[in-house]
N, C-alpha and C positions, 0 to 999 in steps of 0.2 A: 393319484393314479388309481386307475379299476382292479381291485385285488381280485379273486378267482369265483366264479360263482358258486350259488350253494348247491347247484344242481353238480358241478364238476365235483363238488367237496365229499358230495353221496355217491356217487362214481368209485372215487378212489377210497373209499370207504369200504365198500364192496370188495375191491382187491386186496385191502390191506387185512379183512376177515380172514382170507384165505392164507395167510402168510407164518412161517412158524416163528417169529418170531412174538407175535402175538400168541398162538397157543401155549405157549411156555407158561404163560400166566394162569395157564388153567391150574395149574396145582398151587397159587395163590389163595384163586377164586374157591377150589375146593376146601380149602382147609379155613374160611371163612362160612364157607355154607353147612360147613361141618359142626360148625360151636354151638354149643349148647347155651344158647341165652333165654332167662324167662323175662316174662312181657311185667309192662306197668297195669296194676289194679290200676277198673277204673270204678268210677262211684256210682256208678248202674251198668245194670246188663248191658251187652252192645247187639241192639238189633241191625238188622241190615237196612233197613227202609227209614230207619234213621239217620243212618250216614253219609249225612248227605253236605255240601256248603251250605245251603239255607241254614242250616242248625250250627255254622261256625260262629266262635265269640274269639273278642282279640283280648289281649293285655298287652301294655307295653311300658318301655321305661327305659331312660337314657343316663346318661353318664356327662356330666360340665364339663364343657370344653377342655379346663386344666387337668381334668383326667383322661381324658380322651387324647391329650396332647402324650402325656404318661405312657397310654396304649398304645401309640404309633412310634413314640421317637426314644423311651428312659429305656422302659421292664424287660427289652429283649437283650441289655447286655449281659444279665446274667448266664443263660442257658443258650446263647445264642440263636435264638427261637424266633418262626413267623407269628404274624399276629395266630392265624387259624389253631396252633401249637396251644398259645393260650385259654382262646376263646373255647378249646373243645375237651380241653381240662377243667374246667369254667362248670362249661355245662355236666360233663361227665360228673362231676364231686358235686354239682344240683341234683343231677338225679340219685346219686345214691345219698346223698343225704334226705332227699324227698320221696324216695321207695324203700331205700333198705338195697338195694341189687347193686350191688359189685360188679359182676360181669353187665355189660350195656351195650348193644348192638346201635349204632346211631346212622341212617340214610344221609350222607355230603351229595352235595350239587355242587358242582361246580361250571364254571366259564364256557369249559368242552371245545374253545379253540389250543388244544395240544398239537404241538408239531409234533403230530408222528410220523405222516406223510413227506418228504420230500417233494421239494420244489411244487409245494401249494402253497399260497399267502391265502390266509382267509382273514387276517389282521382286520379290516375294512367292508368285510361283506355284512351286508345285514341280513340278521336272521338269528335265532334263538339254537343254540349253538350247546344245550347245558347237557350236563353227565349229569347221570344220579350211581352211586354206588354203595355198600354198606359196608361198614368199618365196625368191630369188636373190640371195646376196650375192657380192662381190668382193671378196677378202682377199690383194691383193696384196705381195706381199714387201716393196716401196720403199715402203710407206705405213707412217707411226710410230703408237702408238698412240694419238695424240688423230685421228688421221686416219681409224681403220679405226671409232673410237667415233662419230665426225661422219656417217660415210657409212652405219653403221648407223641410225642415228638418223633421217636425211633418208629411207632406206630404208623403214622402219617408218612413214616422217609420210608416205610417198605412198600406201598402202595405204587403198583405199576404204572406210570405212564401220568398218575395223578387221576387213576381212575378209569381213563376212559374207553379201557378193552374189554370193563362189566358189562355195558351196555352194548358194543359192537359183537364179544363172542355170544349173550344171549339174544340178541335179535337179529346177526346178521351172517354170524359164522352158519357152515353146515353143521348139520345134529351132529353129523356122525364123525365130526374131531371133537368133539366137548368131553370125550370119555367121561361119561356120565356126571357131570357135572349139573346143577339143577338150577342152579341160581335161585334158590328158593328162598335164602332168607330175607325176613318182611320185617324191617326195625321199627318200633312204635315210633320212633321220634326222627324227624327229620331236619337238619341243620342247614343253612346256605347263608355265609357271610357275601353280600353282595358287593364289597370294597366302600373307598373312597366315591361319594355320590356330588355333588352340588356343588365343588371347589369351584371357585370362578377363575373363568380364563378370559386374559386379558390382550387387547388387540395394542400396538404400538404410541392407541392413542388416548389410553387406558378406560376406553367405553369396554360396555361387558359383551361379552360374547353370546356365552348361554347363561343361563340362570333355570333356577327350579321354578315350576311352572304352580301357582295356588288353585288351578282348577280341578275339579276331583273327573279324575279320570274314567268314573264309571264302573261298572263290572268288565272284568276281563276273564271269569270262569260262571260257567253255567251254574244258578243254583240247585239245580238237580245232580249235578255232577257228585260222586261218590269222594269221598278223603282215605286217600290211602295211607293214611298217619294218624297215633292219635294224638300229637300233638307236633305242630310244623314251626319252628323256626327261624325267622328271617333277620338279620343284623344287617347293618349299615352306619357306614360314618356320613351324614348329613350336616352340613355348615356346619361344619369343624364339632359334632357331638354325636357320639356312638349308643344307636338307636337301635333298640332288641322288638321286634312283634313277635307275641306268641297268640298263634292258633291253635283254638280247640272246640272238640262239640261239647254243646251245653247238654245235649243230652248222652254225654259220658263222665263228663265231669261237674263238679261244685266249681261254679267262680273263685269261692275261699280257697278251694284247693288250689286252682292255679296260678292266685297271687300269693302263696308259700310257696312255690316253685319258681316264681318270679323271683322274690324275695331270693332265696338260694341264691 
């Protein structure tokens, strides 16, 4: 059946800016834009006219299947925890282990179909639908790690809505309910677990349905196009193995450095 379109979806999008149930969150947003986090050195100066995709490099590295099985189904009966709960403790204790910075502001993406809306279905509609918002962890040295996985977690559970009124009160609410809120802060590093990818689904007469496609899809971002990160994270579980790409520019970083960071 036809879920709602994406034009209806911006619509009500528009109304629900306006709503106070949304700006309550502004004194989330503030006390996030508020923190004082410092940035990751990089290993050259960062010019502007260098920042650009053409100058992007990837690393990547996966996890066998019997661990990835580990990740989805054993490790979260301890703390009761989603995958995301781990995977951003994970990185958060890379980066301090690979900078020194304790405090670490990190840019999440997510999905962006949240039912905030009533009586919209956008379950079915296509269209690229993602939040971006920034999250402030503390990754202190005397914290063991059921500690830093707990304060993750509690972290992740105060986030409004799953994020996605950062992007609706700064692009779409009026200025003049944001009481000064700026939305200014710019996290070097940006994360987006993108789930379960390539499971086969199977029809009653066990032919396959969809399968992953071996053709390379081409460019989908302009090489001139600017990176607003300087270093972007994408994970994925792909036939059944949990797949990390890290992007970075070569002209901010040493390759060696980012496969210690990998490593981590």
């Amino acid at each position: 059946h036809k879920t709602d379109s994406f034009q209806l979806w911006s619509r009500r999008l528009v109304e629900y800016a306006e709503r106070k149930s949304l700006t309550k969150e502004l004194e989330y947003w503030k006390r996030i834009d508020e923190q004082i986090v410092n940035g990751i050195k990089t290993d050259f100066p960062i010019e502007s006219n260098q920042n650009r995709v053409s100058n992007s490099d990837l690393v990547t590295f996966k996890l066998s299947s019997d661990k990835t099985r580990l990740l989805l189904k054993q490790v979260h009966h301890a703390y009761n925890t989603e995958i995301n709960d781990l995977l951003l403790t994970a990185l958060g204790l890379a980066i301090r282990y690979w900078t020194g910075l304790e405090k670490i502001a990190i840019n999440l993406e997510g999905h962006g179909r949240e039912e905030v809306i009533q009586d919209i279905n956008i379950s079915r509609t296509v269209g690229w639908f993602t939040t971006e918002f920034p999250v402030v962890f503390d990754f202190y040295k005397s914290m063991d790690l059921s500690a830093q996985i707990k304060h993750v977690k509690e972290t992740l559970r105060r986030i409004p809505n799953h994020g996605i009124g950062y992007g609706i009160l700064k692009y779409i609410s009026p200025k003049h309910k944001l009481n000064n809120c700026k939305f200014e802060k710019k996290p070097d590093v940006c994360f987006n677990y993108l789930g379960q990818i390539g499971d086969t689904k199977k029809l009653d007469n066990n032919s396959q349905l969809f399968q992953i496609s071996n053709l390379d899809i081409g460019r989908t971002i302009s090489p001139e196009m600017s990176n607003p990160f300087l270093i972007d994270i994408n994970a994925l579980i792909v036939n059944a193995e949990f797949a990390v790409t890290i992007s970075y520019n070569k002209c901010h970083f040493y390759r060696q450095r980012i496969l210690e960071f990998s490593d981590q």
